[in-house]
Residue, then its C-alpha position, 0 to 999 in steps of 0.5 A: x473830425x466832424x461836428x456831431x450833433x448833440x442829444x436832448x431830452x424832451x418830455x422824458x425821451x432821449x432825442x439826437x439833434x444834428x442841427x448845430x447852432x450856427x451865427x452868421x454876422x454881416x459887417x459892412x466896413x469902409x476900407x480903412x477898417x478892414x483889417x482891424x475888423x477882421x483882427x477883432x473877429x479873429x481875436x474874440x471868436x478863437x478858441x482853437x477848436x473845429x467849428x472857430x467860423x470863417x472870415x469872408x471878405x466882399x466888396x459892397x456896390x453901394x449902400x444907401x442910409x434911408x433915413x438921411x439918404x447918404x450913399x457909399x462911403x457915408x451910409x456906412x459910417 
């Protein structure tokens, strides 16, 4: 099945709207939280329906916390 757009009204005229509302979240994590991250996503965002998102998992080369300078591990909290 695939997602369908929805339809709308607009100063009286019926309109198809195929553009779907998405959300794309970035979350940098150390290690140690990874997991329990990704179990949180899963856990709010189920609803067992098409269109539940996906869950994609990259390494971060370096972050630098501006304000203070920190790098790596510590910028990111």
């Amino acid at each position: 099945m695939r997602k369908k757009g929805y339809d709308e009204t607009y100063r009286g005229v019926q309109h198809t709207v195929n553009l779907l509302k998405k959300l794309r979240l970035e979350i940098a994590v150390n290690e140690a939280y990874t997991e329990r991250t990704i179990a949180a996503i899963c856990e709010g965002a189920r609803s067992g329906k098409i269109g539940d998102g996906k869950i994609f998992v990259t390494t971060l080369d370096e972050c630098v916390r501006i304000r203070t300078g920190e790098r790596g591990k510590d910028a990111v909290g």
